[in-house]
MMTF fields as JSON, N, C-alpha, C and O atoms, coordinates in Angstrom:
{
  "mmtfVersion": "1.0.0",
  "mmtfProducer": "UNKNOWN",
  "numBonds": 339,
  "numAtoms": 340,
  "numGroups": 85,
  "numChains": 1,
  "numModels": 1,
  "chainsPerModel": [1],
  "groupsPerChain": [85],
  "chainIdList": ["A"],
  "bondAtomList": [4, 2, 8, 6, 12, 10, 16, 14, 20, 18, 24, 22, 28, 26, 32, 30, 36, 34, 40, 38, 44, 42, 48, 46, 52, 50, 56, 54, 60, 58, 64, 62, 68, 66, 72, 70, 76, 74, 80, 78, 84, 82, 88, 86, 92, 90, 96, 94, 100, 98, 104, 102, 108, 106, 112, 110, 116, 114, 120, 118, 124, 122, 128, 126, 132, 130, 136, 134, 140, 138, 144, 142, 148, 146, 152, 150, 156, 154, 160, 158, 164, 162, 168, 166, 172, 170, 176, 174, 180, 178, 184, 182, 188, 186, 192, 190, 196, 194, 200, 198, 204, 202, 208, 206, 212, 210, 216, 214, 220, 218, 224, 222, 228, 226, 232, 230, 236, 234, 240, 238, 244, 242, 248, 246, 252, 250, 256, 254, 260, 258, 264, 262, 268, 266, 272, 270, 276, 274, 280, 278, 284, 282, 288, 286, 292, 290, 296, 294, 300, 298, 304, 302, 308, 306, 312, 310, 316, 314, 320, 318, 324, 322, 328, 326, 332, 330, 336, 334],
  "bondOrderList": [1, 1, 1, 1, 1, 1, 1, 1, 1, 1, 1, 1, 1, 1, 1, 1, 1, 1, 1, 1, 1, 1, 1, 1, 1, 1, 1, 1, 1, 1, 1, 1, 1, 1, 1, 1, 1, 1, 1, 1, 1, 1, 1, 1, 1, 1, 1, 1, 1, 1, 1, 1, 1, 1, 1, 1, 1, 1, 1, 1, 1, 1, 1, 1, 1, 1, 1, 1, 1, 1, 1, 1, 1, 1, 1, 1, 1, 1, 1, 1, 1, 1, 1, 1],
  "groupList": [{"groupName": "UNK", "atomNameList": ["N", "CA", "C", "O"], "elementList": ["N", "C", "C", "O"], "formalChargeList": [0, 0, 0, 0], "bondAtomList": [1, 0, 2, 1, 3, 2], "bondOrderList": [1, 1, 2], "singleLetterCode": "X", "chemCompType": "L-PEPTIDE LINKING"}],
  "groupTypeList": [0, 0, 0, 0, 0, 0, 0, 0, 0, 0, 0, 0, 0, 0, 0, 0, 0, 0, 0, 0, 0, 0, 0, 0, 0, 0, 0, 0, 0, 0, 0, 0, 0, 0, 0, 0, 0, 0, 0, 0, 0, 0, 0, 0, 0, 0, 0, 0, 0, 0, 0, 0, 0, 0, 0, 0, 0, 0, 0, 0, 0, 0, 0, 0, 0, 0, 0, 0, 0, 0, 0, 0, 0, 0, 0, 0, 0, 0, 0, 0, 0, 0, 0, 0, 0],
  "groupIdList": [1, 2, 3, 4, 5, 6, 7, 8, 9, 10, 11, 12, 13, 14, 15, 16, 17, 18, 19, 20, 21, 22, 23, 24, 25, 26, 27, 28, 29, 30, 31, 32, 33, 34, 35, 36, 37, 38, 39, 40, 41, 42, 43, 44, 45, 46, 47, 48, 49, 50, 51, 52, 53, 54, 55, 56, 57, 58, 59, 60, 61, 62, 63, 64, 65, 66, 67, 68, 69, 70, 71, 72, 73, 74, 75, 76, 77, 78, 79, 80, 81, 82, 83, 84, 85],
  "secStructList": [7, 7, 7, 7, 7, 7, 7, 7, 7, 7, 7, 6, 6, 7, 7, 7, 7, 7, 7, 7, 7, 6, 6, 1, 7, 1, 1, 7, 7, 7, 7, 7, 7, 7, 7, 7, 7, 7, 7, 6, 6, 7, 7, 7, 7, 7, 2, 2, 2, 2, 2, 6, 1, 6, 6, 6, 6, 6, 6, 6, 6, 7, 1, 1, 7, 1, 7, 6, 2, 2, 2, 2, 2, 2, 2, 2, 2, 2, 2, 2, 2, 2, 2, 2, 7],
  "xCoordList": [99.195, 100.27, 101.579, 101.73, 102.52, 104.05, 104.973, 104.656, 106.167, 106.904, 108.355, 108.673, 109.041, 110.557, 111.172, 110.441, 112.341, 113.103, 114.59, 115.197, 114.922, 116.905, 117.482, 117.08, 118.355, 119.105, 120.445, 121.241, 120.417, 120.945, 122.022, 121.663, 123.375, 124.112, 123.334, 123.372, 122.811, 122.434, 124.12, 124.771, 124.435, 125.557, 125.763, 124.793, 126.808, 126.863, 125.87, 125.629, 125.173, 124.561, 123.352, 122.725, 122.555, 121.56, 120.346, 119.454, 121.06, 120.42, 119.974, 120.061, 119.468, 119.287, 118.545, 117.439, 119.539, 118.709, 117.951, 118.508, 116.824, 116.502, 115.851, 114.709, 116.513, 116.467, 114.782, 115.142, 113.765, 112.976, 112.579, 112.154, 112.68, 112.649, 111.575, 110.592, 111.935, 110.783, 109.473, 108.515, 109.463, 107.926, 106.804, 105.622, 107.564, 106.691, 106.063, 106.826, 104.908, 104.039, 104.278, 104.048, 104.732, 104.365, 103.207, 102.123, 103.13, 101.956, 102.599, 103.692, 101.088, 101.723, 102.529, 102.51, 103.057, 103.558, 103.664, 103.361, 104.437, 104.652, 105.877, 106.15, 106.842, 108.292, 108.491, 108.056, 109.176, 108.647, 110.702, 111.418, 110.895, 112.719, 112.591, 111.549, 113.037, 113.511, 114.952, 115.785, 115.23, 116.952, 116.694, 116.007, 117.436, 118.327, 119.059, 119.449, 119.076, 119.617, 121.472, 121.796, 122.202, 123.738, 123.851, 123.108, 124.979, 125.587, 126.114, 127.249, 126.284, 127.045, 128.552, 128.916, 129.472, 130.385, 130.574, 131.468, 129.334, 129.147, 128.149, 127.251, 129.062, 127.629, 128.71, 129.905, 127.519, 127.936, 129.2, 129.697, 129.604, 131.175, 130.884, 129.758, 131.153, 131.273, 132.194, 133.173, 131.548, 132.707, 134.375, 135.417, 134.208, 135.444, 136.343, 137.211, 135.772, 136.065, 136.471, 137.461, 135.878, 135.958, 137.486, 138.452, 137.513, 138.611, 139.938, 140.765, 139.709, 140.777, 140.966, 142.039, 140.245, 140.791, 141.203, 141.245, 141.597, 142.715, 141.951, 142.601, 140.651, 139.984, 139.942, 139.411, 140.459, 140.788, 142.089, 143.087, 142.058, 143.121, 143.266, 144.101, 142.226, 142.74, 142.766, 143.261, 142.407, 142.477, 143.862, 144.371, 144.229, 145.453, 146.745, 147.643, 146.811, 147.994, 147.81, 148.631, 146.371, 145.532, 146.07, 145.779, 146.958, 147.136, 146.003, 145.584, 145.663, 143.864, 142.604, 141.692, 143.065, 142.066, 142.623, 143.369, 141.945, 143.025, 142.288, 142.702, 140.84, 140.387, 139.324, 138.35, 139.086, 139.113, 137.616, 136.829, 137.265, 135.821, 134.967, 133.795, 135.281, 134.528, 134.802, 134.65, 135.247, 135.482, 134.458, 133.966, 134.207, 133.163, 131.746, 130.813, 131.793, 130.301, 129.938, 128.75, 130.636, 130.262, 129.969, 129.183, 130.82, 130.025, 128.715, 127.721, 128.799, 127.681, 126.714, 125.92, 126.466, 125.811, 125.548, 124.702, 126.299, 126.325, 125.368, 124.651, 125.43, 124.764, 123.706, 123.215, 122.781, 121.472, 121.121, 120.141, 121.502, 121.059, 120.635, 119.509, 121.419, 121.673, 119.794, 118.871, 119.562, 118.934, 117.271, 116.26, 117.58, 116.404, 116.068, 114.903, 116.771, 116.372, 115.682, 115.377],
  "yCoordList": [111.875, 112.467, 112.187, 111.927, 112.288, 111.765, 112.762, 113.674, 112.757, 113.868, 113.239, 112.721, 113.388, 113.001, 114.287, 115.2, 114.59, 115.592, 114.987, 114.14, 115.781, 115.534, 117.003, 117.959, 116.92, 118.014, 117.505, 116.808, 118.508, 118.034, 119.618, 120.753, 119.267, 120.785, 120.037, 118.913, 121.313, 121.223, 121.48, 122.522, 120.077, 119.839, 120.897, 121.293, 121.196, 122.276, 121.592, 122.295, 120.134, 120.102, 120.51, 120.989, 120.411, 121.123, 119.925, 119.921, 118.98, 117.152, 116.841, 117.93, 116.181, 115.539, 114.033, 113.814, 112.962, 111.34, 111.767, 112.628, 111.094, 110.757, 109.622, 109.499, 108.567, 107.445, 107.253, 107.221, 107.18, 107.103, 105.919, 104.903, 105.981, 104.67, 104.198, 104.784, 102.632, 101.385, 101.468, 100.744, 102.378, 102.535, 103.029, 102.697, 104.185, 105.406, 104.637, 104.558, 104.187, 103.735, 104.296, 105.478, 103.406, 104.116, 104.934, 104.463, 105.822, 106.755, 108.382, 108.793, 109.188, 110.889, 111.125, 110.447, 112.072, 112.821, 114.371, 114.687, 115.188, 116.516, 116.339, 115.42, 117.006, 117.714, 118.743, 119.43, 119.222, 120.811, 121.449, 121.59, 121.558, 122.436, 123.193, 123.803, 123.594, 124.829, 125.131, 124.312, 126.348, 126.961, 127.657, 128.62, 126.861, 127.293, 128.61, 129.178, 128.87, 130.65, 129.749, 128.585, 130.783, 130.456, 130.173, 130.779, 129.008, 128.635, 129.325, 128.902, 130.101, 130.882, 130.371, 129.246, 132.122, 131.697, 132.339, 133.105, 131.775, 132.289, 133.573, 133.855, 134.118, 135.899, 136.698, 136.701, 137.322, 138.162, 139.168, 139.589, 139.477, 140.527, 141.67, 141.535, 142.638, 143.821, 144.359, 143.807, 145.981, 146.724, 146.432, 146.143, 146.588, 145.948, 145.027, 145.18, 144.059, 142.907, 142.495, 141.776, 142.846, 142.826, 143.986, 143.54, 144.883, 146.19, 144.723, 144.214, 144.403, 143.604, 142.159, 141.638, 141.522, 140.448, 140.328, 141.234, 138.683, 138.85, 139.242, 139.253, 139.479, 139.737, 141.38, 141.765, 142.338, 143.47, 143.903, 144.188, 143.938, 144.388, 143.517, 143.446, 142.398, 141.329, 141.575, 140.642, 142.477, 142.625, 143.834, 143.825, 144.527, 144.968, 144.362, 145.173, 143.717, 143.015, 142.845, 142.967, 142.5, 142.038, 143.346, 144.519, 142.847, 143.885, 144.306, 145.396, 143.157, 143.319, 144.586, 145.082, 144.794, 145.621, 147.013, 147.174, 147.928, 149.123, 150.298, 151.105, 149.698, 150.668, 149.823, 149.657, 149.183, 148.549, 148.579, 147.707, 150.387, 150.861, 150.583, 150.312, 150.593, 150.122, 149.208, 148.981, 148.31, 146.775, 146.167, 145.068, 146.593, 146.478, 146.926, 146.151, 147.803, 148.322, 147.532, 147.537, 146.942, 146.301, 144.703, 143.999, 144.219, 142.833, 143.017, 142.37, 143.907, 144.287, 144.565, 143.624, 145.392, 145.431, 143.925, 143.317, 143.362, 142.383, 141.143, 140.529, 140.775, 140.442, 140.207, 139.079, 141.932, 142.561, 141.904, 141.171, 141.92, 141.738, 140.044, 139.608, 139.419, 137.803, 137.765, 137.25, 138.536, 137.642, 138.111, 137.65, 139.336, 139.875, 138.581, 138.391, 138.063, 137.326, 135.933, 135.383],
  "zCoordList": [163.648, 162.87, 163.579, 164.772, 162.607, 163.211, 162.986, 162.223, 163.564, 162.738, 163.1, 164.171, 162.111, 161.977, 161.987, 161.606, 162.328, 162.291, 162.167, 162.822, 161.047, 160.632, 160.561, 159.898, 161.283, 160.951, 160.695, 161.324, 158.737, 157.841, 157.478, 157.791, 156.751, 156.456, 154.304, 153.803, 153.788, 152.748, 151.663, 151.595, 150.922, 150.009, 148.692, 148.045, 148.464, 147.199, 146.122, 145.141, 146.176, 144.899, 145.153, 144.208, 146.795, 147.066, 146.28, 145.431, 147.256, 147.026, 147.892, 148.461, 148.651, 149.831, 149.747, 149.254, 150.421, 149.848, 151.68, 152.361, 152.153, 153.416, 153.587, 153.143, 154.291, 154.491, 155.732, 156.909, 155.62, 156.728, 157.594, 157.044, 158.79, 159.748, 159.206, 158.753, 159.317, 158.996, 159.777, 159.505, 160.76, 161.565, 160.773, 160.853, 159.709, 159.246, 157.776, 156.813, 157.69, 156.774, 155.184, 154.931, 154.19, 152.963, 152.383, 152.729, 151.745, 151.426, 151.65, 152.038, 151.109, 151.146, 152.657, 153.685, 152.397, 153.675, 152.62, 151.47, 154.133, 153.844, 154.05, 154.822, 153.547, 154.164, 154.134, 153.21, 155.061, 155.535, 155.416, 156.407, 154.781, 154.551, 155.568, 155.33, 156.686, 157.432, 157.496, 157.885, 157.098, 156.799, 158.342, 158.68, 159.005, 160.171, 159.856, 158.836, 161.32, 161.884, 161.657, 161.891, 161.192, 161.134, 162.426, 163.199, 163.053, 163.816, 164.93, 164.711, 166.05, 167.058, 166.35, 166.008, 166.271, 165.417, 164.105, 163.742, 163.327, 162.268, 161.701, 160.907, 162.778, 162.04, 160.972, 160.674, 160.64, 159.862, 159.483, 160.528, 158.772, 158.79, 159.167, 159.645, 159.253, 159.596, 158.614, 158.113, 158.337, 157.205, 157.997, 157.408, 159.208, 159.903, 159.05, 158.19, 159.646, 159.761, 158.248, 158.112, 157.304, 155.814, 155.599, 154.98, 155.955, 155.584, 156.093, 155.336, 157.519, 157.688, 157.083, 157.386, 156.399, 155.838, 154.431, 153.598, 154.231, 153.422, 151.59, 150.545, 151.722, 150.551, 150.32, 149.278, 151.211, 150.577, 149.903, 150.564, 148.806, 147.67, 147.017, 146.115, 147.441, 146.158, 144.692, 144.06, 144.066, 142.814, 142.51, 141.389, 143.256, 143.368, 142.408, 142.181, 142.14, 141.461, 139.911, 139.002, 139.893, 138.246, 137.328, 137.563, 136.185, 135.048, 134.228, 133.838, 134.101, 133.354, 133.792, 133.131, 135.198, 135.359, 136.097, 137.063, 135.231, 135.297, 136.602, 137.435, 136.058, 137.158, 138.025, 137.29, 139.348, 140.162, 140.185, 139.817, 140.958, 141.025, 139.774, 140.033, 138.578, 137.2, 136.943, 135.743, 137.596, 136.929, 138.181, 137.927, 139.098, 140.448, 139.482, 139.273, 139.16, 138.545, 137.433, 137.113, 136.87, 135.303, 135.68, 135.046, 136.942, 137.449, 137.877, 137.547, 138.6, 139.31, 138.068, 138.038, 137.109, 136.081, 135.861, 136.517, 134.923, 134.574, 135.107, 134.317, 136.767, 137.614, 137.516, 137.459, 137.451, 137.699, 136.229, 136.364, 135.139, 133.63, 134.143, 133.906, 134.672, 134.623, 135.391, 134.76, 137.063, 137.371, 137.381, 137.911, 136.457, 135.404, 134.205, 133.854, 133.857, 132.759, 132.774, 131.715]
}
């Protein structure tokens, strides 16, 4: 048995071409996807960290939406319907 390994960042189309060295014989194989641990760097937010960036109050300005907390609940509804179906 052989094993190739690529480490690849997966593209918004969630494609991947993989080119395999001329050693590795035509015929079955397996490919095995493993989703990597996020990067050092890239952890998670914190209610912190979220209160301070530039995505709190963004809807603040929108005339369209009068009340913020129910316009939050009805995506959110909305959502749950989508990935029920």
């Amino acid at each position: 048995m052989k094993a190739v390994v690529y480490k690849v960042v997966i593209p918004a189309d969630r494609q991947l071409c993989i080119a395999v060295p001329k050693d590795i014989p035509p015929g079955p194989a397996e490919v095995v996807l493993i989703i990597a641990p996020q990067a050092p760097g890239e952890e998670d937010m914190t209610a912190g960290d979220l209160l301070r960036s530039p995505l709190c109050g963004i809807w603040k300005d929108r005339r369209d939406i009068s009340d913020s907390v129910e316009f939050a609940r009805s995506l959110r509804a909305k959502a749950e319907q989508r990935s029920r179906a």
